[in-house]
GULUMDO-474215 format. One record per residue (C-alpha): y, z, x. Coordinates in nm, 4 decimals. Layout:
<atoms>
{yy Y&zz Z&xx X};
...
</atoms>
This chain:
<atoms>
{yy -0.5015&zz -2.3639&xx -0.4257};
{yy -0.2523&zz -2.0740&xx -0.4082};
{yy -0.0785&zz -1.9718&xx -0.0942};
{yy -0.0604&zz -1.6287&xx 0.0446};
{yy 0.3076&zz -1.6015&xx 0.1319};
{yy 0.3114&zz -1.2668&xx 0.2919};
{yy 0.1008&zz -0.9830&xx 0.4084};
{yy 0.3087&zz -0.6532&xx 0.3475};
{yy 0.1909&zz -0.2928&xx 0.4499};
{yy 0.4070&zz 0.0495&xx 0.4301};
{yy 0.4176&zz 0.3046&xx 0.3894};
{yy 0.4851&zz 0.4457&xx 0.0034};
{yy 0.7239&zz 0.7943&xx -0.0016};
{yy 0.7945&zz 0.8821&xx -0.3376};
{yy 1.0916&zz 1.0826&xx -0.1859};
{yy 1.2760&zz 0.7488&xx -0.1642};
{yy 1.4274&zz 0.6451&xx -0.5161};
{yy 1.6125&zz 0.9714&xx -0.5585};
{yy 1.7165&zz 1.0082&xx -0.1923};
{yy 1.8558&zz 0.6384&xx -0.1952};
{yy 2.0629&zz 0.7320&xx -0.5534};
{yy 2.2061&zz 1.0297&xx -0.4856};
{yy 2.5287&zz 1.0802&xx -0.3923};
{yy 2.7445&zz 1.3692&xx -0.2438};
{yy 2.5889&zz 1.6621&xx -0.1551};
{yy 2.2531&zz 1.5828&xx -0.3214};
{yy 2.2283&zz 1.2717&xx -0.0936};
{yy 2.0456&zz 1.3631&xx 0.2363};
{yy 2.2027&zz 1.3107&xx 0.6024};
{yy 1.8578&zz 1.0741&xx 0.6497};
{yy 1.9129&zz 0.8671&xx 0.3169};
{yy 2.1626&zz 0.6240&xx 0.4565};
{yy 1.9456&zz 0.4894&xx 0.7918};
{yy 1.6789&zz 0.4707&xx 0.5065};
{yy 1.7884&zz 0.2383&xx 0.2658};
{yy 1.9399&zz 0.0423&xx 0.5640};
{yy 1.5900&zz 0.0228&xx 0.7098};
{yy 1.4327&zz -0.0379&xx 0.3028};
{yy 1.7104&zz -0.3106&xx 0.2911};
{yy 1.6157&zz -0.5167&xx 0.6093};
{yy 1.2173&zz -0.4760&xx 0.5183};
{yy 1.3272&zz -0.6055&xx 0.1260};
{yy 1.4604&zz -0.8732&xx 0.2932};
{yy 1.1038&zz -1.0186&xx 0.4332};
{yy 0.8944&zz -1.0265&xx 0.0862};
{yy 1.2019&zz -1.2230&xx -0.0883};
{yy 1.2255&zz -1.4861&xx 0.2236};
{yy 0.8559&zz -1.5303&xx 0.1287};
{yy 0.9245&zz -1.6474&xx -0.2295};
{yy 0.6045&zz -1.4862&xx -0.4372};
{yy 0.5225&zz -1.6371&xx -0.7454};
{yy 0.2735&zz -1.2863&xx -0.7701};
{yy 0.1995&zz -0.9579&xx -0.6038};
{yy -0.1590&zz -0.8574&xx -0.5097};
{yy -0.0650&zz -0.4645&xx -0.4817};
{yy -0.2915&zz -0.2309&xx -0.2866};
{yy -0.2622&zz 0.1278&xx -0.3715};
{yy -0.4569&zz 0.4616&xx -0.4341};
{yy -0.4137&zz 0.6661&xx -0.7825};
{yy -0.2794&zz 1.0335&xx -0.6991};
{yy -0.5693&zz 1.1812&xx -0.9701};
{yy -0.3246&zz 1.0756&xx -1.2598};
{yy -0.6113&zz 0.8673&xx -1.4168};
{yy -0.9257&zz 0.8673&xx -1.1870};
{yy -1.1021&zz 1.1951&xx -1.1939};
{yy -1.4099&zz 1.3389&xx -1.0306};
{yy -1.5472&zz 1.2464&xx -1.3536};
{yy -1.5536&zz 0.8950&xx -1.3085};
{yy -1.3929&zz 0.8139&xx -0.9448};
{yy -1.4478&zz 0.4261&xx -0.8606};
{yy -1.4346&zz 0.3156&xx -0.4770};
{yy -1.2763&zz 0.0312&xx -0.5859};
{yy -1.0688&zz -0.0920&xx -0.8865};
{yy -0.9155&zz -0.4442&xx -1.0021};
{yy -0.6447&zz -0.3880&xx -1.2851};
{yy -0.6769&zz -0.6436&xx -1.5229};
{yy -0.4412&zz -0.5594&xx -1.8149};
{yy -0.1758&zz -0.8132&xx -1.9381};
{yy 0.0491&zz -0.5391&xx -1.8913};
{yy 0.0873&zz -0.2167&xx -1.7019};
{yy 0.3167&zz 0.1441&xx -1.7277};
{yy 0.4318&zz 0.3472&xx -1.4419};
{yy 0.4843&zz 0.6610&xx -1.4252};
{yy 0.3515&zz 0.9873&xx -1.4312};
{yy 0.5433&zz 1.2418&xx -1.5708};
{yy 0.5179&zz 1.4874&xx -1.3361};
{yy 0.6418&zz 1.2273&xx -1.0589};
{yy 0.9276&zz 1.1853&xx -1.2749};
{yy 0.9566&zz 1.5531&xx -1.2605};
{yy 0.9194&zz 1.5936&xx -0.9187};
{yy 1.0448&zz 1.2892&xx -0.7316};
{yy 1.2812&zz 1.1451&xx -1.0033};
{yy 1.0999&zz 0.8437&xx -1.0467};
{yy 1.1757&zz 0.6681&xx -1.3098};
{yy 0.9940&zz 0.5436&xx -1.5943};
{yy 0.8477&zz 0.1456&xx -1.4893};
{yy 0.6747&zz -0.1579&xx -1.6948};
{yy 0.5071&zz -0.4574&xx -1.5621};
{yy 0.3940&zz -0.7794&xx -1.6673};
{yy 0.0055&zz -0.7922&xx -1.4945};
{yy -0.1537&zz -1.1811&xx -1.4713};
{yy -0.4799&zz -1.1798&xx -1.6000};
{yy -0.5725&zz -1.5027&xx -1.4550};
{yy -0.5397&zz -1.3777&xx -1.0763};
{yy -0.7158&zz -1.0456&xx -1.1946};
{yy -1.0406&zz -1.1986&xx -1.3189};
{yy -1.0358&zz -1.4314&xx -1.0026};
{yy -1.0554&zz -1.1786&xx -0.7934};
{yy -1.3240&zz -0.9397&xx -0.9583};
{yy -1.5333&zz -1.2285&xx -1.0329};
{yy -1.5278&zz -1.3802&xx -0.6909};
{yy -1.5288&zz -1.0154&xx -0.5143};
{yy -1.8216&zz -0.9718&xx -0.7525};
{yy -2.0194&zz -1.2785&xx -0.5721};
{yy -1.8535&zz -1.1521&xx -0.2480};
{yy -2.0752&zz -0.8433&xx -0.2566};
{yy -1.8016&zz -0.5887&xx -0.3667};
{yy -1.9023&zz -0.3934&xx -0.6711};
{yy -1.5391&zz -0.3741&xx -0.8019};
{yy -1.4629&zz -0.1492&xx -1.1024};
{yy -1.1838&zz -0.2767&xx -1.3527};
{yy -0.9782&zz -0.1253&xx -1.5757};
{yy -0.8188&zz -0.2805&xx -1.8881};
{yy -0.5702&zz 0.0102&xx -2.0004};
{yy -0.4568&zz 0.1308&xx -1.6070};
{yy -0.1724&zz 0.2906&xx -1.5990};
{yy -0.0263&zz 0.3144&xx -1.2138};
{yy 0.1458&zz 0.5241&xx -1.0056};
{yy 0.3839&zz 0.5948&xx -0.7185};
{yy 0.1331&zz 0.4127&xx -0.4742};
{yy 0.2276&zz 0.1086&xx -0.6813};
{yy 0.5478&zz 0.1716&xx -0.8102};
{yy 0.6758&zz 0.2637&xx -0.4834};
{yy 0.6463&zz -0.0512&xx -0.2931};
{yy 0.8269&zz -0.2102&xx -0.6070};
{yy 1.1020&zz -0.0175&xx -0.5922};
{yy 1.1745&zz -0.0690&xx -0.1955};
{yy 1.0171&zz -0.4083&xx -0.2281};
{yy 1.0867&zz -0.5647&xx -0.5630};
{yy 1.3076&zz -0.3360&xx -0.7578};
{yy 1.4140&zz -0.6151&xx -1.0285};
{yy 1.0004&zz -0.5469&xx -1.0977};
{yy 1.0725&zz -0.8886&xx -1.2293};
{yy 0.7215&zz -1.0644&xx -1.1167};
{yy 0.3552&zz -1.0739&xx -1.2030};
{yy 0.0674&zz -0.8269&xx -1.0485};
{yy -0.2345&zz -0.7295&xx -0.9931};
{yy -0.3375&zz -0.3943&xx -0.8617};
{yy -0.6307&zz -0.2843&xx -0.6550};
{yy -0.6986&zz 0.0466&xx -0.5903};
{yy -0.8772&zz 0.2301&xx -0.3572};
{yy -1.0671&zz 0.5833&xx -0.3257};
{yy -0.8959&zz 0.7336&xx -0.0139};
{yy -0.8761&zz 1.0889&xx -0.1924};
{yy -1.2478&zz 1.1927&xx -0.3600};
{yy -1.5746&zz 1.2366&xx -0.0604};
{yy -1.7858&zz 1.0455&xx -0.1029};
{yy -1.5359&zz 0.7758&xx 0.0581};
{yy -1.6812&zz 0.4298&xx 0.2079};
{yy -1.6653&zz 0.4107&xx 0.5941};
{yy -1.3613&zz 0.2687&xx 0.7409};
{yy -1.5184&zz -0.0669&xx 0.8055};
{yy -1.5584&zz -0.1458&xx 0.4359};
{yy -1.1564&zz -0.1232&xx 0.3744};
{yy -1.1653&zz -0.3642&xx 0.6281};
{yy -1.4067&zz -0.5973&xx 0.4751};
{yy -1.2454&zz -0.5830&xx 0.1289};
{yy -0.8986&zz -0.6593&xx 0.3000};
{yy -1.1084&zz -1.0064&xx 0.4443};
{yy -1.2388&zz -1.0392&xx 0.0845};
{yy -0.9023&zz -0.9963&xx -0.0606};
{yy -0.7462&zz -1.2806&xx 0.1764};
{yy -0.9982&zz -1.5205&xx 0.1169};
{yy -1.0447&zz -1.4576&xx -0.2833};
{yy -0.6588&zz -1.5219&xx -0.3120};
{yy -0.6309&zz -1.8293&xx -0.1115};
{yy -0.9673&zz -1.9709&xx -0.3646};
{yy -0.7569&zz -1.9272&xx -0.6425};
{yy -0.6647&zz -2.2529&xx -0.7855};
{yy -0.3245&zz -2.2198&xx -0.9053};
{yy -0.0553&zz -2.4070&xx -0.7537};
{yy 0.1825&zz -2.0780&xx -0.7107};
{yy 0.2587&zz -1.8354&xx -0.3920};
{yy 0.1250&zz -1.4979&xx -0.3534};
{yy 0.2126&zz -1.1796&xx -0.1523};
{yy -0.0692&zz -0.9503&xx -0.1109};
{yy 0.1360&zz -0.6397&xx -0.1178};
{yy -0.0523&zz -0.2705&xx 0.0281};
{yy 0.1015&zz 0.1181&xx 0.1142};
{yy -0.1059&zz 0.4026&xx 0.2626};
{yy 0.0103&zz 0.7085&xx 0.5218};
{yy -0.0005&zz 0.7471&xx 0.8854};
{yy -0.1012&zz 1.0837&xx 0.9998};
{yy 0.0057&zz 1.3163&xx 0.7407};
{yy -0.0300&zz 1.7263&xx 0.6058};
{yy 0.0050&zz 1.8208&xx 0.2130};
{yy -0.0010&zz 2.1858&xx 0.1218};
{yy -0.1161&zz 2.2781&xx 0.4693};
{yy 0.0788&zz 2.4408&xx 0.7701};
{yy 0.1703&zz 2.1215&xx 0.9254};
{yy 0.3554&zz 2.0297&xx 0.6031};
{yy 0.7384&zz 2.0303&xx 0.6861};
{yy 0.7405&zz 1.9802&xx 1.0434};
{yy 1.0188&zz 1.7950&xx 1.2824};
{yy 0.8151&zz 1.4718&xx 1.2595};
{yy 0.4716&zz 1.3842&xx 1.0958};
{yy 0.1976&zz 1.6164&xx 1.2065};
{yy 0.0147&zz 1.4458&xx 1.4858};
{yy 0.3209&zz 1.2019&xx 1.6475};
{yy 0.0216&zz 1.0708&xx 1.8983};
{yy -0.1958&zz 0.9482&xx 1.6416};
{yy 0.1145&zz 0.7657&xx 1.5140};
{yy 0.1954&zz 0.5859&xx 1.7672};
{yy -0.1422&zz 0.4687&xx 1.7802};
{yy -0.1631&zz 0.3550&xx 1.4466};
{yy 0.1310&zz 0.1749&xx 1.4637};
{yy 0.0305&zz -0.0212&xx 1.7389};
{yy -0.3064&zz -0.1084&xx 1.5959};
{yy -0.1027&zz -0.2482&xx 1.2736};
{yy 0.1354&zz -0.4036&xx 1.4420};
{yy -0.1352&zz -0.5818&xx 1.7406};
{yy -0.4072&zz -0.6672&xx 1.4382};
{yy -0.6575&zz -0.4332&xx 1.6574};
{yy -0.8870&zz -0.4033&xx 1.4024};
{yy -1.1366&zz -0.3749&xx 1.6760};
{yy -0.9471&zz -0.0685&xx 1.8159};
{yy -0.9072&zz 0.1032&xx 1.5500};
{yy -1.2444&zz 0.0975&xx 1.3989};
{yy -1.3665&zz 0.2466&xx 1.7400};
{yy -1.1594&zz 0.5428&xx 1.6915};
{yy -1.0618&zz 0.5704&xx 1.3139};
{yy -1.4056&zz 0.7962&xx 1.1399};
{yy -1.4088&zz 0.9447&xx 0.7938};
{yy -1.4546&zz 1.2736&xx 0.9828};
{yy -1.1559&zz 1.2101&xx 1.3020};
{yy -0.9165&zz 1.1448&xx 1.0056};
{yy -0.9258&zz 1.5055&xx 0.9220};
{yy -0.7513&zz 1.5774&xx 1.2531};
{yy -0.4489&zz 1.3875&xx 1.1876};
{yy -0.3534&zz 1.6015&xx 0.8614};
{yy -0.5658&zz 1.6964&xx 0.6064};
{yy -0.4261&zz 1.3437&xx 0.3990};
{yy -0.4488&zz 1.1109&xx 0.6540};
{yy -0.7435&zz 0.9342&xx 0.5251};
{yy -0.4588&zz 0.7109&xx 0.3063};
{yy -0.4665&zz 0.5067&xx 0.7011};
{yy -0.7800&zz 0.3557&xx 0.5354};
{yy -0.5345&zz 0.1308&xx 0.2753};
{yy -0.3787&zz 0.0440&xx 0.6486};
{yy -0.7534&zz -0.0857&xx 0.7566};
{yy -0.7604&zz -0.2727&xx 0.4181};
{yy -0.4289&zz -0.4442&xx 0.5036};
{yy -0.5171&zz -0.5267&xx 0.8610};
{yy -0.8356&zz -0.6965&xx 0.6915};
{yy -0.5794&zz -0.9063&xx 0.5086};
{yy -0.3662&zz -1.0127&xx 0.7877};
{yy -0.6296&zz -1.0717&xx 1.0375};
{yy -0.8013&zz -0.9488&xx 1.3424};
{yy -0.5474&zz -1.0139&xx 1.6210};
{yy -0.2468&zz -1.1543&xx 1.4331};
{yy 0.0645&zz -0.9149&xx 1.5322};
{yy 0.3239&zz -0.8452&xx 1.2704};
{yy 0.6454&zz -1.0829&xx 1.2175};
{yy 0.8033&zz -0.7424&xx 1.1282};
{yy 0.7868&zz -0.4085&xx 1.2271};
{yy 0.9846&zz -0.1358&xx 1.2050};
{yy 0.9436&zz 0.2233&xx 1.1507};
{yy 1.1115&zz 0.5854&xx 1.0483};
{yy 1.0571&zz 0.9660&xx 1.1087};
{yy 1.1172&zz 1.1500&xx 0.8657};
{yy 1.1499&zz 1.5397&xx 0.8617};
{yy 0.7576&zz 1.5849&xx 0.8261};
{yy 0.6207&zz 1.1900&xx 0.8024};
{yy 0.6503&zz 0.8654&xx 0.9913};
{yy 0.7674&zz 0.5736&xx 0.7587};
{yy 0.6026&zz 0.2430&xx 0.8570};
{yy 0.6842&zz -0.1006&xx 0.7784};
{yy 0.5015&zz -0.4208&xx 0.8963};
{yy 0.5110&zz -0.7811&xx 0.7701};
{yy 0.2892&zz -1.0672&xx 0.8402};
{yy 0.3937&zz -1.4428&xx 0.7315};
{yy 0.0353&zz -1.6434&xx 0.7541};
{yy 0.2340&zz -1.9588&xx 0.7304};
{yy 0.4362&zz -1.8827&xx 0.9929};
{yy 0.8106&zz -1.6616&xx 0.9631};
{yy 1.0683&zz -1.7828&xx 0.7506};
</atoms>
């Protein structure tokens, strides 16, 4: 059976591949304590040795439109492009290619599929920073497997909090049925409290520091519990007006566990967002 070698959450700022390559005075007074912090946090997912990264993100309306918006999607491509053009445009993210496993895909639609979880695929997905993101703080050699899952966190209807929690559990438990003899790291990125095109925007810190700290916490505790007695599709309007992308959070706490606390945390504020890093090792740190 395969062997979940690490539960990874962060969050995914798209800010980060051209503030980490620029140099002189395009590179900003933040980018250094950045990249030392993405260094230390790279260093957890390669101690953990994945054979192949489950990644957990949410498409930005590059291919899912109100015209056909699935809750939830399994990529199951043998291959997969990254990205967008206008995210090359306006982050400087570069162009990205990677080499999907079918077998782990099917595995986990079919068995999320007898789970209860009507999970949407996608043959011909083509992903974005949500996904590429975590790669290139993570993984930039891009040089393993995937298989991406994504998650509505952006179109109403959304499913209540609890179900990102159960499809984290699912997630786990699919993974460790698969039987192939190889390690996996189950891989997920979402946003703490956060404001896009509204007046909260480009504050100091992220919009609502309190609901932060919170959060962080939660993650960091596995207080699944006490965040699902405060977290609400409606409360996470209050945070910033994008703060529902704390549901991918939920899904990732569902992976790690109720009550397990984090091997690694560490976080980062930004100039209008919190940066947040966790990392759980289910057999134990290495």
């Amino acid at each position: 059976m395969a062997t979940i070698a690490a539960v990874i959450a962060s969050t995914h700022h798209p800010f980060y591949y051209r503030a980490s390559t620029s140099a002189g005075a395009d590179r900003p007074p933040f980018a250094d304590e950045w990249v030392a912090k993405i260094t230390s946090f790279r260093e957890t997912l390669t101690r953990a040795n994945p054979d192949v990264l489950v990644l957990v993100g949410s498409d930005h309306f590059h291919q899912l439109w109100l015209d056909n918006m699935p809750q939830f999607l399994v990529g199951k491509a043998p291959f997969y492009d990254a990205n967008w053009y206008n995210e090359e445009r306006e982050f400087g993210l570069p162009k990205m290619f990677f080499k999907g496993d079918e077998n782990l895909s099917a595995h986990i639609l079919r068995s999320g599929l007898d789970a209860g979880f009507d999970l949407a695929f996608s043959n011909e997905l083509r992903i974005d920073h949500s996904v590429t993101c975590p790669m290139i703080t993570l993984r930039p050699e891009c040089d393993l497997p995937i298989v991406p899952i994504y998650t509505n966190i952006f179109a109403p209807p959304l499913p209540q909090p609890k179900r990102y929690v159960q499809l984290g559990q699912m997630i786990r438990e699919v993974v460790e049925s698969w039987p192939a003899n190889l390690r996996v790291a189950i891989i997920g990125t979402g946003h703490l409290s956060l404001e896009l095109g509204g007046p909260r925007q480009f504050g100091p810190h992220g919009p609502d520091p309190e609901f932060d700290r919170k959060a962080v916490d939660w993650i960091a505790s596995g207080d699944i519990e006490k965040a699902l007695g405060e977290v609400s599709l409606e409360s996470l309007w209050t945070p910033g007006n994008a703060t529902h992308g704390f549901l991918d959070f939920m899904l990732m706490m569902g992976v790690a566990g109720a009550g397990e606390k984090a091997d690694y945390v560490d976080t980062l504020d930004l100039f209008h967002t919190m940066e947040a890093y966790f990392t759980w090792y289910p057999e134990g740190a290495r």
